[in-house]
NUPA-312158 format. One line per 3 residues: number of its first residue (from 1); their letters; for each residue y negated, z, x negated of C-alpha. Coordinates in Angstrom, 3 decimals. Example, Ala and Ser with C-alpha at 12.3 -4.5 7.8 and 13.67 -1.06 7.14 Angstrom:
1> as> 4.500:7.800:-12.300  1.060:7.140:-13.670
END
This chain:
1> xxx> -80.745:107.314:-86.502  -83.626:108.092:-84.553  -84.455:106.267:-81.062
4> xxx> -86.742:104.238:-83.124  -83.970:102.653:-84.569  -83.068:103.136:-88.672
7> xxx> -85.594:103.539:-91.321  -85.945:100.487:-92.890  -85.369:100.628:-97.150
10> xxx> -88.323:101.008:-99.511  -88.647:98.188:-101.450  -91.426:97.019:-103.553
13> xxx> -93.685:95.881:-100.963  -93.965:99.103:-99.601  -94.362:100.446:-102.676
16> xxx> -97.547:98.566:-103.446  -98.743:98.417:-99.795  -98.604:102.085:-100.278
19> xxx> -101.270:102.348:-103.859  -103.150:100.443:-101.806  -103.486:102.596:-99.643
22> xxx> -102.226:100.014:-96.712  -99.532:101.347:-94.957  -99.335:103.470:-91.584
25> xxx> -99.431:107.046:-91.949  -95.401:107.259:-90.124  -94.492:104.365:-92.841
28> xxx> -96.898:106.483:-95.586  -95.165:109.234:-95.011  -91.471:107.720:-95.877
31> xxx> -92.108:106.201:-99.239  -94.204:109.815:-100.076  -90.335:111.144:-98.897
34> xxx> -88.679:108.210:-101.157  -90.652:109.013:-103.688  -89.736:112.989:-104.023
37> xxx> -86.148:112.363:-104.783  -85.056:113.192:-108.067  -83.927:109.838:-108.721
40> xxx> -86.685:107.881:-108.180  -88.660:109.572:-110.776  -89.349:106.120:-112.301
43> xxx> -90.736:104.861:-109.774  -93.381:108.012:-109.588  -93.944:106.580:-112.675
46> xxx> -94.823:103.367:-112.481  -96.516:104.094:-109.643  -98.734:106.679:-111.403
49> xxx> -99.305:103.656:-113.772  -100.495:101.148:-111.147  -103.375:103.907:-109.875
52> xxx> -104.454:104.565:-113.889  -104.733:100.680:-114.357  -106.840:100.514:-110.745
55> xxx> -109.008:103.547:-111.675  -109.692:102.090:-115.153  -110.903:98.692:-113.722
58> xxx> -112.752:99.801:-110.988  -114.539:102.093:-113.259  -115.321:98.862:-115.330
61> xxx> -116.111:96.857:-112.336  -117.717:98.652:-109.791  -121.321:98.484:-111.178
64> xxx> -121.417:94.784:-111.076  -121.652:95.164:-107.057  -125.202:96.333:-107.549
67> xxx> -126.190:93.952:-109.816  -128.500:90.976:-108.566  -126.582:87.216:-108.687
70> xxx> -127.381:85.308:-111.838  -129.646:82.532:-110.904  -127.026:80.255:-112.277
73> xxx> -124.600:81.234:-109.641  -127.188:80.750:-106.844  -125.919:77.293:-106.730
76> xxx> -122.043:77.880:-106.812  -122.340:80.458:-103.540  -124.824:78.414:-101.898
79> xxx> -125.356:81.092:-99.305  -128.899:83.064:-98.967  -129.727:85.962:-100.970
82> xxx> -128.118:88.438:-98.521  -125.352:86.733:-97.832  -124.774:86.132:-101.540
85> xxx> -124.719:89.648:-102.121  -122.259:90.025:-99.635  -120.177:87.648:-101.339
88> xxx> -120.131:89.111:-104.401  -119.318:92.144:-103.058  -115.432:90.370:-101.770
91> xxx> -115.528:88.468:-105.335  -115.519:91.812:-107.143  -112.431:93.412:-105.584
94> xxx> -110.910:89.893:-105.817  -111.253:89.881:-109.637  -110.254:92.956:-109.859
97> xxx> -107.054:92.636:-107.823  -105.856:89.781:-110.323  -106.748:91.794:-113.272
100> xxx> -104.137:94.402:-111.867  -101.700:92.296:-111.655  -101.466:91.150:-107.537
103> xxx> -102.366:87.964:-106.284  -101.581:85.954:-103.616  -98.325:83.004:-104.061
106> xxx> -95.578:81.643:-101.736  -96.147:80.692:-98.016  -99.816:83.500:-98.305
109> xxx> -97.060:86.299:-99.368  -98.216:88.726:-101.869  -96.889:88.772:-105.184
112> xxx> -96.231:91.846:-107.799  -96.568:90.935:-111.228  -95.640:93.052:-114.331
115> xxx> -98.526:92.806:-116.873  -98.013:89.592:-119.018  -100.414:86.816:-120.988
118> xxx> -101.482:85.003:-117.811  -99.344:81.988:-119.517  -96.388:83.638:-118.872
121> xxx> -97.513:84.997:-115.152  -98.472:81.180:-114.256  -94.994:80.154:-115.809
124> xxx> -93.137:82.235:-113.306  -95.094:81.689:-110.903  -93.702:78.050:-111.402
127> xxx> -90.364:79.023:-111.610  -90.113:81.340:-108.179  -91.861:77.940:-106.252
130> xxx> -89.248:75.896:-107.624  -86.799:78.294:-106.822  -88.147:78.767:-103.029
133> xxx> -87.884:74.605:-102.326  -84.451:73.658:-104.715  -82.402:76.769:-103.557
136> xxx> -82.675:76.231:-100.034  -81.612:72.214:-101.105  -77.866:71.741:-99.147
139> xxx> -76.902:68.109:-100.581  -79.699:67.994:-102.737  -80.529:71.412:-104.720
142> xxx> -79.890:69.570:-108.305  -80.764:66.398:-109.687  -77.591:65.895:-112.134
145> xxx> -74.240:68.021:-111.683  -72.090:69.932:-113.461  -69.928:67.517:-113.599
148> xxx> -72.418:65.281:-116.015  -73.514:68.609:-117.843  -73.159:66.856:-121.356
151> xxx> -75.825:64.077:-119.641  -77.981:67.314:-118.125  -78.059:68.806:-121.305
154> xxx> -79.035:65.799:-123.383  -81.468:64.790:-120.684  -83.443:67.625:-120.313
157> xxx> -83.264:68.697:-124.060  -85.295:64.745:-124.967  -87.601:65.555:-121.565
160> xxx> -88.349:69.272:-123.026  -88.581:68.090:-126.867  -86.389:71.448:-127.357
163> xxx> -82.759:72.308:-127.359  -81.293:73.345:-123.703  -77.942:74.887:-123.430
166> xxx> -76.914:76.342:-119.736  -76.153:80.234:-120.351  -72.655:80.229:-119.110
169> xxx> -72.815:83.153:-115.968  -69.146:82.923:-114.967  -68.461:86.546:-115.882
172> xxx> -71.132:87.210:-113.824  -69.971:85.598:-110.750  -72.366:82.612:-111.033
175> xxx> -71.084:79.330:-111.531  -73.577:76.579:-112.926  -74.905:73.898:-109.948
178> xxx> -76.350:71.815:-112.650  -80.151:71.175:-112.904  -83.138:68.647:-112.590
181> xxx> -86.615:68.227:-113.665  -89.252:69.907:-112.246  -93.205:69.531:-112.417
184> xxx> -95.232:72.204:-114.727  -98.998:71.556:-113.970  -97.804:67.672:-114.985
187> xxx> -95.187:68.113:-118.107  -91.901:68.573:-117.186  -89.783:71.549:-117.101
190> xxx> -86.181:71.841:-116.591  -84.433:73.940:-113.745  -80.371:74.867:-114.138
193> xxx> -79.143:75.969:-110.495  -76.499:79.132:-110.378  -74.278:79.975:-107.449
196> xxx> -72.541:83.244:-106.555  -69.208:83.199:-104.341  -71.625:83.926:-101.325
199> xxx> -72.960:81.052:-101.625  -76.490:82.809:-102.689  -78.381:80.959:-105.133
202> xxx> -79.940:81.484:-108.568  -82.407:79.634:-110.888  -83.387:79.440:-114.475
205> xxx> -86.525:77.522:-115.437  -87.575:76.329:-119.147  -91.047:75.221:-119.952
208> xxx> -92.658:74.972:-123.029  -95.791:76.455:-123.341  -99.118:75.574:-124.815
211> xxx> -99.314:77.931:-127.820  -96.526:80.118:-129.307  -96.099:84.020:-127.948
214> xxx> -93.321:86.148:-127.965  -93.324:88.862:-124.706  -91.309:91.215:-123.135
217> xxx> -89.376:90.392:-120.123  -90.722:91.088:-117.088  -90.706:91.454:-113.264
220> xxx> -92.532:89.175:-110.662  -91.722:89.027:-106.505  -92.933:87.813:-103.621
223> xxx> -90.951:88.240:-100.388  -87.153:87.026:-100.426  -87.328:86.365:-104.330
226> xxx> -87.962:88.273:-107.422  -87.865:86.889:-110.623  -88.293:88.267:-114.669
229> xxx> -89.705:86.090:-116.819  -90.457:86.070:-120.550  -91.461:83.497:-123.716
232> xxx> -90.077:83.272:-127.003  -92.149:81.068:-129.162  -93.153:78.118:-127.843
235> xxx> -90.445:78.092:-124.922  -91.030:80.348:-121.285  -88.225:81.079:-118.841
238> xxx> -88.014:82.285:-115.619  -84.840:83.572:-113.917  -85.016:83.691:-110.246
241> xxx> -82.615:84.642:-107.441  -82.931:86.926:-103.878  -84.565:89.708:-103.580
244> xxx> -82.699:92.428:-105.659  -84.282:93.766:-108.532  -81.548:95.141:-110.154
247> xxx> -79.112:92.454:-110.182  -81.689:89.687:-110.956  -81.999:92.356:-113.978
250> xxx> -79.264:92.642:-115.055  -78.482:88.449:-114.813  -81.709:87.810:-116.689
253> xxx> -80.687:90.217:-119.418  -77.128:88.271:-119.414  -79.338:85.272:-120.072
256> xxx> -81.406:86.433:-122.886  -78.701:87.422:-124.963  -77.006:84.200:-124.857
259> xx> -80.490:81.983:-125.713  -80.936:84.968:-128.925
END
């Protein structure tokens, strides 16, 4: 321990703070040291991803900031010619940061998206705001209990026009809360609340979505929650809990094999 104090862990925000290019050089130089280990050659590697997608886009991009506004977005900017082109000059990046896979979510924090159909990125992005408000809920964190889970289940199955069992988590230290409906760009979509024996909170969400896809899983966060989230067929879910990648893994995988 230095007279600084400890080093505070890497996590992901560093991580992406630090492609960015972002961080203070004394901060810089810790994840470059986090990064050398042997065993976080992985995450070399998906770092070394991240910069490939950015060069690739920015290579696509990057000519459009000397190209001349369309006429037909004069009106939309409603600024004067040099201000417009200063505008599109912060529109560009902008683009190109969602294209990558960053945007902006909870309370202004940033969030890190795995690259999904941006139906499944908006359907997590669902999930981890439901997660942030009903988690935090004392008294009120589900709609209908455990104790009424054969009501829960029918309910939200007729709501959801789909079949909803509750993956059972108990092995997993998770013991199920019961659930509620929750709003999905106005359909509904049901949430099941989880709790550990810490008292620490965890959330699946079930949607159906607009047009049948079948993806991978995979990872979204945004500070104090991370989530994975994937769609099979016509039916998206989102598993969300605090921030630890690996465990919220390793649940979400738990949870996938009892929906196959």
């Amino acid at each position: 321990m230095s007279a600084a104090g400890p080093v505070p862990p890497i996590g992901d925000a560093d991580l992406a703070a630090y492609t960015d290019g972002r961080l203070l050089p004394e901060r810089a130089a810790a994840v470059e040291a986090w990064l050398a280990l042997p065993e976080n050659a992985g995450e070399r590697a998906r770092m070394e991803r991240w910069r490939r997608q950015d060069s690739a886009l920015r290579a696509a991009f990057d000519p459009i900031l000397s190209e001349p506004v369309p006429p037909r977005l004069e009106a939309v900017l409603g600024t004067t010619a040099p201000r417009r082109g200063r505008r599109l000059r912060w529109l560009v990046p902008a683009t190109i940061a969602a294209a990558i896979g960053i945007a902006v979510g909870l309370g202004g924090g940033r969030v890190l998206w795995s690259p999904q159909p941006a139906l499944a990125r908006e359907l997590a992005d669902v999930g981890m705001s439901a997660h942030a408000v009903y988690s935090r809920e004392v008294r009120h964190a589900v709609e209908v209990g455990v104790d009424d889970e054969a009501h829960l289940v029918s309910w939200l199955s007729n709501r959801l026009d789909t079949p909803i069992e509750p993956p059972d988590l108990s092995a997993r230290g998770l013991t199920l809360l019961g659930g509620r409906l929750v709003p999905d760009e106005g359909r509904p979509a049901a949430q099941l609340m989880y709790e550990d024996a810490n008292g620490q909170r965890y959330s699946l969400l079930i949607a159906r979505t607009d047009e049948p896809a079948t993806t991978a899983m995979a990872y979204a966060w945004v500070p104090d929650i991370c989530a994975f989230y994937w769609v099979e067929g016509t039916v998206g879910y989102v598993f969300a809990g605090p921030e630890n990648r690996s465990h919220v893994e390793e649940l979400s995988r738990a949870v996938l094999e009892q929906l196959g």
